[in-house]
N, C-alpha and C positions, 0 to 999 in steps of 0.2 A: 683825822680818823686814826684810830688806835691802827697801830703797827705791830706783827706778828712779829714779835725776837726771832721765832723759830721758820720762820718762814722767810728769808731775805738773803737769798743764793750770794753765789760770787760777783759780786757789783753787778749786779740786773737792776738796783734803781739808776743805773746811769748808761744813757742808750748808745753813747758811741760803741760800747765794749762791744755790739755788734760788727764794726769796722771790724772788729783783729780775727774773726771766725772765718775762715777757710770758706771757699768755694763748695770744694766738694763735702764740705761737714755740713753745709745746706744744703745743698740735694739728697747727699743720705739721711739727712731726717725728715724730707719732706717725700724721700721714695718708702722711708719706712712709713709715713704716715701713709701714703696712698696704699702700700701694702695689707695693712690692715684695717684699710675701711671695705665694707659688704659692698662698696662699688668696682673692688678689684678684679675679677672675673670680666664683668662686662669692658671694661678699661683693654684687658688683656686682649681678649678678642677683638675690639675696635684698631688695637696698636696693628695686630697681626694684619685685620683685612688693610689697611692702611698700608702697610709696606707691599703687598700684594699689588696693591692699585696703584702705585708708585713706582716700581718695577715695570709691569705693564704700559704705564703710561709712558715711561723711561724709553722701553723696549721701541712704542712705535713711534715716537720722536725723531729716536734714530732714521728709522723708514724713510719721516718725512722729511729728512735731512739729505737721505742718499735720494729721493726722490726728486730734488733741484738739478741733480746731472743730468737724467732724459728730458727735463720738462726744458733746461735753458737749454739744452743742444739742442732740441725742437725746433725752439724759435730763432738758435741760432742759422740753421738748417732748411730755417721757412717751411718746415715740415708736418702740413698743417691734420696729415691723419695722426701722427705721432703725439702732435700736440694735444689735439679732443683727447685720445687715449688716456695721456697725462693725467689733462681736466678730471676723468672719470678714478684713476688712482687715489686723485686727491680728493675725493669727494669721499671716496672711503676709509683712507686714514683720515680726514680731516672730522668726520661723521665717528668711529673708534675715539678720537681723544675727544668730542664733546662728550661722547656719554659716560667716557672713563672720567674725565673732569666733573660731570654732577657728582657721580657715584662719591668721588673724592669729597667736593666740599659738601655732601651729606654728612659724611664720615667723618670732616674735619668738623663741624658743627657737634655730633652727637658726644664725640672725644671731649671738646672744651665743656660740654652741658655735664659730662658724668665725671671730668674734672674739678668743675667746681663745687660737687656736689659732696665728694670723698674728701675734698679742703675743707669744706664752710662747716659739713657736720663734725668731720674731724674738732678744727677749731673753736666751735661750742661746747662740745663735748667736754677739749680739756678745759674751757671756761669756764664750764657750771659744775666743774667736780665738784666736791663739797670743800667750803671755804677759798678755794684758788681764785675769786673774782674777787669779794674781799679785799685776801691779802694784796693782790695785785694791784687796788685802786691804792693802798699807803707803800706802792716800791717805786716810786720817782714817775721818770719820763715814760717808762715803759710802759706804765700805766693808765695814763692819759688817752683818753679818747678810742677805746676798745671795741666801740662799734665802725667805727675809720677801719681796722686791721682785718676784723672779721665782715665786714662786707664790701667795701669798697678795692683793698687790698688782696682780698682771699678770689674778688672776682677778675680784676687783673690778672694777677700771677697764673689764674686757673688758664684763660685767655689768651696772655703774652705766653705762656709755657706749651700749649700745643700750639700755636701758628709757627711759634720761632723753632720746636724742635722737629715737627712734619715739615718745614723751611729746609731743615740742616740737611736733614736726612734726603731731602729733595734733592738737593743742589749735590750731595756726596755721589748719589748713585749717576743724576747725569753728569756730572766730571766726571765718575769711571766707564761709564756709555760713550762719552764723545772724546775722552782723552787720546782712545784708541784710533778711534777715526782720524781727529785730525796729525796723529802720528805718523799714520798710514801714508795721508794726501802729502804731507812736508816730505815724504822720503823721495818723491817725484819731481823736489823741489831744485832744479842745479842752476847756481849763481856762475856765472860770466864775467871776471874780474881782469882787464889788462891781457883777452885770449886764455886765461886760464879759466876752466872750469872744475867747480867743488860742492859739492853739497853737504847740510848740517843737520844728522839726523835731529828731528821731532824738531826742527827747527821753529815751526808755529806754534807748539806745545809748549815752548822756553819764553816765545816771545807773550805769548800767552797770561802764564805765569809770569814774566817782568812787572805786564804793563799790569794786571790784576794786584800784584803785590806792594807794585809801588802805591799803587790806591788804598790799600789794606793799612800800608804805614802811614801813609798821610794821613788819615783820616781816624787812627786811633790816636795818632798826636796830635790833632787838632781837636778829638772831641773827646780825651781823656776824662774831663773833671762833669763829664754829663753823669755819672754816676752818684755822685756826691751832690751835685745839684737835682735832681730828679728825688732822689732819697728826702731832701731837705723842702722840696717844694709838697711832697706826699706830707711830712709830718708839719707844714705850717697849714697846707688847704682841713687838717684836721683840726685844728687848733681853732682856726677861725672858722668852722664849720658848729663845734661845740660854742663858742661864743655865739655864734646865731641861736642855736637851740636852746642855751641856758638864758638867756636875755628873752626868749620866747615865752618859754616854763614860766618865767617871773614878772612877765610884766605889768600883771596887778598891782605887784609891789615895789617895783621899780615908779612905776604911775603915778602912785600913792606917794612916795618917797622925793616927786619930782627928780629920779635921779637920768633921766633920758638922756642929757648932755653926757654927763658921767660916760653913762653905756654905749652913747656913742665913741667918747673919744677911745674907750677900752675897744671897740668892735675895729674904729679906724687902726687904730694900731695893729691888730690884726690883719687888715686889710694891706696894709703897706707892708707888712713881713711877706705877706702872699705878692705880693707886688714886686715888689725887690728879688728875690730868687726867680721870677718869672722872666723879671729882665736881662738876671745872667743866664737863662735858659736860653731866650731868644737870643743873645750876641753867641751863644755857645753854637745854637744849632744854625744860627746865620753862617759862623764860621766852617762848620763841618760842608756846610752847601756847597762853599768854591770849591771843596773837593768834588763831595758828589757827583754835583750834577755838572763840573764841568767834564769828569772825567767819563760821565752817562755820555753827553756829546761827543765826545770823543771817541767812543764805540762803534760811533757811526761810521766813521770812516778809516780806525785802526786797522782792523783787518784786514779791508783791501789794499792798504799801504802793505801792509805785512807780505800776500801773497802775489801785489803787481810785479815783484821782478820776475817769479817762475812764471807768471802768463805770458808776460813780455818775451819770454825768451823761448816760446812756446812750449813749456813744461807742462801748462797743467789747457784744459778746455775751457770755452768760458762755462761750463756748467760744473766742471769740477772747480773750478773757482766759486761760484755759487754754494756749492757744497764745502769749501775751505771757508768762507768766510761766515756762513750757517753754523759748522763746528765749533769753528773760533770764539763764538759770539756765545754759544751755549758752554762751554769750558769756561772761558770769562765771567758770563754769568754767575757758575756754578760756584767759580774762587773768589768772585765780588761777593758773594751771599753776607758775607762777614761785615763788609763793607758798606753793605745799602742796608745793612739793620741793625748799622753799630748804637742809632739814637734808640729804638727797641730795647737792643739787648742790653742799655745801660737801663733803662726804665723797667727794664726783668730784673736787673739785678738789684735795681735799688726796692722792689717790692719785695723779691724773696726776702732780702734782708730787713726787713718790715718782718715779714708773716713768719718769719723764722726764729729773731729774735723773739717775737711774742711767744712763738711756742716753745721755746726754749723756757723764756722766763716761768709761764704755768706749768710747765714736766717739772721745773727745780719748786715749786711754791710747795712741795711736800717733804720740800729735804728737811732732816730732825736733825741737824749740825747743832748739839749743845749749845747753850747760852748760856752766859754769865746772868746772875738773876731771875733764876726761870721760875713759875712757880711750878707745883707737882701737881698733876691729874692722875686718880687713884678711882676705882672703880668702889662705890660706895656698899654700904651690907646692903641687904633689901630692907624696901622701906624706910630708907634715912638719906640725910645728907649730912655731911660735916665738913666745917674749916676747923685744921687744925696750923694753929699759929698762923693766921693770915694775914699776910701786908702785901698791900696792893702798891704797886710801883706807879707813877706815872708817866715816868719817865722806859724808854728802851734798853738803855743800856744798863753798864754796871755800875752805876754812880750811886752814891747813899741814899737810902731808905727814907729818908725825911724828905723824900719827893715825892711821898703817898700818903694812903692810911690803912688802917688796922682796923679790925673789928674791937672794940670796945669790951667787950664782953670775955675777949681772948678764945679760947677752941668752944665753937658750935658746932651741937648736932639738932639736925632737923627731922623731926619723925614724918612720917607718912602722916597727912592729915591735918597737920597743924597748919596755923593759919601766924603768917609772921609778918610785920611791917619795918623797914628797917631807915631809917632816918640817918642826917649825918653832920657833922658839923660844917659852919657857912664855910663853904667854895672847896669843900669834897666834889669829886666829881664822883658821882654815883653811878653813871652810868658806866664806869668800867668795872663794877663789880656787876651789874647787869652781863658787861659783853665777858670777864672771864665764866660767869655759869653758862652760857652760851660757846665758851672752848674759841675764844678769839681775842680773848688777851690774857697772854702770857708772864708778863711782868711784874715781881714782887717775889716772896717768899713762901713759906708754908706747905701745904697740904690739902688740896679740894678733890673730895671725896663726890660724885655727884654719882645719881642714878643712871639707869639706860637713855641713851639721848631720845628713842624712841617714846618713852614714857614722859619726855617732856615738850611743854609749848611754851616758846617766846613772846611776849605781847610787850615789843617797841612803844615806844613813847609818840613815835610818826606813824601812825599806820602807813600800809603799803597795798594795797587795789592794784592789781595787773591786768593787764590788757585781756581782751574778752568780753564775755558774757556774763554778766551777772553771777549764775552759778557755778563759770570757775575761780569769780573772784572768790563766795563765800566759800568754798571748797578748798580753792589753794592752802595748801600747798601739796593737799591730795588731789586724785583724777575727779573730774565732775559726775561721773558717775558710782562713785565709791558711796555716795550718799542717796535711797530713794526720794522722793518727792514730795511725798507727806513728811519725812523729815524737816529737807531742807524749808515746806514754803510754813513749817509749827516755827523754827529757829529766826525763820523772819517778820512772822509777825511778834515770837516774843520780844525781838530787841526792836519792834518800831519801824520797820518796816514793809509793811505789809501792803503797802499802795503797790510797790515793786512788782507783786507776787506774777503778776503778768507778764514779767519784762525779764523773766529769769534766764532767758534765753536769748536775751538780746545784746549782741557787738555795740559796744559802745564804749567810748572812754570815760568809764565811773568812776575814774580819779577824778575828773572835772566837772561830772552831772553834780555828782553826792560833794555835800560838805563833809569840814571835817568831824561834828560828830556824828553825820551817816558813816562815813568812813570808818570810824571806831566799832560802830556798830555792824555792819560786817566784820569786824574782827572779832565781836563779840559772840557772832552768830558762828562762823568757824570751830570757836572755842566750843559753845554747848554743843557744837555737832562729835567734833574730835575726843569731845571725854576724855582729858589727858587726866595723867597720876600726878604729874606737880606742871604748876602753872607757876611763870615768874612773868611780875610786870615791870617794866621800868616808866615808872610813873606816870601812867597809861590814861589818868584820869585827869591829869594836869590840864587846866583850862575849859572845864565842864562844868555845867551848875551841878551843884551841888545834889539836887534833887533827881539827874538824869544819872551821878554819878550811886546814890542809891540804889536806883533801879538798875543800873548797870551789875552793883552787885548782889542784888539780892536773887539776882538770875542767877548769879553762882552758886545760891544754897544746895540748886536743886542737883551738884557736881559733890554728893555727898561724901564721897573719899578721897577727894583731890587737894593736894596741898597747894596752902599759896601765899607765895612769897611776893609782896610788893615792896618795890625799889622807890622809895619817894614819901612823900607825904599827903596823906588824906583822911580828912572827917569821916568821910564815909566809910572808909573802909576800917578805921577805928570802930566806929559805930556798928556799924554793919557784923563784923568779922570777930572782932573782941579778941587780936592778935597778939602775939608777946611780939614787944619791942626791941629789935636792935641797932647799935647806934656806929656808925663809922665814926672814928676819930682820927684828926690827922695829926700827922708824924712830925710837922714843921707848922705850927698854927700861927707864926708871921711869913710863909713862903707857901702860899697856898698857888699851886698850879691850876692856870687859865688858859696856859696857850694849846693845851693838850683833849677841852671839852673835846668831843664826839659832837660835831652836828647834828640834827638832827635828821636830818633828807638820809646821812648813814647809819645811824640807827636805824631807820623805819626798813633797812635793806637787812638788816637782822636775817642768818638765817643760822639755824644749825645741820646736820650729817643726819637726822633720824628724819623717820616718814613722816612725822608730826611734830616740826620741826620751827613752826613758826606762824604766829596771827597775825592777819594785816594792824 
């Protein structure tokens, strides 16, 4: 695919360069992106009820924390009206934090649904600027597999980004909730050493913090490299995800071609990349385990080790004990957070850096960083188009001119009206003078003067049918109802379609119903609808009989002010048109550039910036 000179930021075709980007330079462009999506308000209001509920819940936690001191002196007590009392206490806080708990995970749910929704449009959005999908499919890795980023990734990070930060935010306020408390209970705490007695203030609050910390360190040095394998397991399950789907798309032709062995062993390979990073995932996240969870077990019975010397020496009750090792437990908690979602927060981190580079790469696909060899776009008179001194580059960079061709004829102008056919010498690749009057290739020399892009329509060599109904395909790349009825169902019986007329409303995938010269044929019908001022084909009619390619244009006559520029060669349209000839000639006629053609599947993706911008 042709490569924009002007469009190819600072190494954005090479995906590590997201390794060296800051933390916080990804969150501030993913806080500026949620800032300005029409989801930000409701966002806001969710965050606010959110910390309220969490506060709240915070607050009666506590209760049920200091609530262990009457209920175990009770039964220490055998005190059994004391005790029912209890019971009935607890029925009521414990009755306050279910319904505070729905209300949460209501809120925690509608949070992640209006988060992904301010990601996913955002990152469409910058997708379908005009030209940044394009460019983006010829800048390397970054490019690769863009519905992997925007929907798989974009639902992730929406996902992982409110559970882990309503997580933080949880765990911060009950460590400031229960820090206090169990500071309180250790001041009661006095140790008995050899007849001397001493106490250490917040003594539980230290031990606390040790035994949380030490877990904190173990467990980022043991699951350090989950970030970089998480990161690398996202971009191979995409990899091999687009190999399923493109080996899908094709396999008439693959069938045909007996290439199935082929596709399999290209898919295995695939499979074994996915395979292999899954395995150092598994031995990574095996390792992080003997921390985890042996230091989860450990929980169990830390705290009462912690506070057995003050009961023993009758410091504390056994219900204030109940209550210390309650505190304990929620403080630990609170400073494990980190700890018990280090495998999470590396699988957050390795997605933002996904959806971040990506957005990064499309914000920069508009930078106009001069280039060596660029050609000039010049806003034409009315009614004309002109090259002056045109040589088409085939090549990107600045390497010599005899890696294209020239117009023959030297400086053309085109009037309003005129009808042109323009030919080339063998293994010209023509479709790049297609894709620079389209403002998508850059490369060569001269001066192209073109009209309003508005005023013009693209008609690719592949046509292109998008998903829907029938009459948003003929319509595209206008709304479906920009066109009345009688319109559209006069333009489908002229091009031949007319059995359809029934079905113009109907979901279906008409890439696959319709062949390909139905397929043309919608695009031909778009064209009579749209009535552009200049029409250009890139040899649109290649592979049509003859007789169908007539009738294709003698429907143009009735486009009697429209210019039309065909890119290719055809009888008919000779016949038909009675065009002046022009001829590309190339620059190096024993160095004819091959490896540079345009496919077709990306042609047929043709689009330009104006309303009327493109025919399937």
């Amino acid at each position: 695919m042709a490569v924009d000179t002007q469009a190819k930021p600072n190494g954005q075709g090479n995906e590590q360069v997201g390794y060296d980007l800051s933390l916080f330079f990804r969150l501030r462009m993913m806080f500026s992106a949620f800032w300005n999506s029409p989801v930000r308000i409701k966002l806001i209001i969710l965050v606010v009820a959110l910390f309220a509920i969490i506060l709240v819940t915070a607050y009666v936690q506590v209760l049920l924390n200091n609530w262990n001191a009457p209920f175990y002196d009770s039964l220490a007590r055998r005190d059994i009206t004391a005790f029912f009392h209890q019971l009935g206490v607890f029925g009521i806080i414990a009755g306050s934090l279910l319904v505070l708990n729905v209300i949460q995970a209501w809120l925690n749910q509608m949070t992640a649904l209006y988060m992904r929704e301010g990601l996913a449009r955002d990152l469409v959005n910058q997708w379908l600027q005009a030209k940044r999908a394009l460019r983006l499919a010829s800048s390397g890795l970054i490019g690769v597999n863009p519905d992997q980023r925007l929907h798989e990734d974009a639902r992730n990070l929406a996902e992982s980004t409110t559970g882990l930060a309503i997580g933080l935010v949880q765990a911060t306020i009950l460590l400031l909730s229960f820090i206090g408390v169990l500071w309180e209970l250790s001041s009661g705490m006095v140790f008995k050493v050899n007849g001397m007695n001493f106490a250490i203030p917040g003594y539980m609050v230290w031990a606390a913090i040790l035994y949380a910390g030490s877990a904190s360190f173990l467990s980022q040095f043991v699951g350090r490299r989950l970030v970089r394998l998480n990161a690398d397991r996202y971009s191979k399950e995409a990899e091999l995800r687009f190999a399923l789907m493109h080996a899908n798309e094709h396999m008439p032709a693959i069938t045909i071609a007996g290439g199935e062995e082929n596709e399999r062993r290209r898919i295995n390979l695939d499979i074994s990349a996915v395979l292999a990073v899954i395995r150092q995932l598994a031995i990574a996240n095996t390792n992080l385990t003997w921390v985890s969870a042996g230091y989860g077990w450990l929980v169990l019975i830390i705290p009462i080790l912690v506070a057995a010397p003050a009961y023993f020496s009758g410091g504390l009750t056994f219900g204030q004990l109940m209550v210390a090792v309650g505190a304990f437990n929620q403080v630990n908690s609170a400073l494990r957070w980190y700890v018990a979602n280090f495998g999470p927060i590396a699988e957050w981190r390795a997605t933002l850096m996904r959806v971040t580079d990506f957005r990064k790469a499309l914000t920069e696909m508009d930078d106009k960083t001069p280039m060596p060899h660029t050609l000039v776009f010049e806003k034409a008179a009315p009614g004309t188009m002109a090259w002056t001194d045109l040589e088409i580059s085939t090549k990107t960079s600045d390497e010599a001119t005899e890696n294209g061709f020239r117009i023959a004829e030297g400086t053309v102008t085109i009037n309003a009206g005129e009808h042109v056919m323009i030919n080339g010498d063998h293994g010209v690749n023509r479709r790049l003078l297609f894709e620079v009057l389209a403002h998508q290739w850059y490369s060569g020399s001269g001066t192209v003067s073109l009209p309003p892009m508005d005023d013009m329509l693209f008609v690719p060599h592949t046509p292109y049918v998008p998903t829907g109904t029938l009459r948003e395909a003929i319509c595209f790349p206008d709304d479906p109802d920009a066109y009345d009825d009688a319109a559209v169902e006069a333009v489908i019986d002229k091009v031949g379609l007319g059995r359809l007329k029934s079905r113009l409303d109907t979901q279906a995938r008409w890439d696959r119903l319709l062949d390909t010269e139905e397929q043309k044929a919608v695009g031909f019908a778009h064209l009579l609808l749209a009535k552009p001022k200049w029409i250009v084909f890139d040899d649109a009619m290649d592979g049509l009989e003859a007789e169908v390619q007539a009738k294709a244009f003698a429907m143009l006559t009735e486009l009697k002010d429209a210019t039309l520029i065909y890119i290719g060669r055809s009888e008919a349209f000779m016949q038909s048109m009675s065009p002046r000839i022009l001829h590309l000639q190339s620059l190096a006629p024993h160095e004819h550039s091959t490896d540079m053609q345009t496919p077709p599947e990306t042609a047929g993706a043709m689009r330009t910036g104006g309303k009327k911008a493109s025919a399937p």
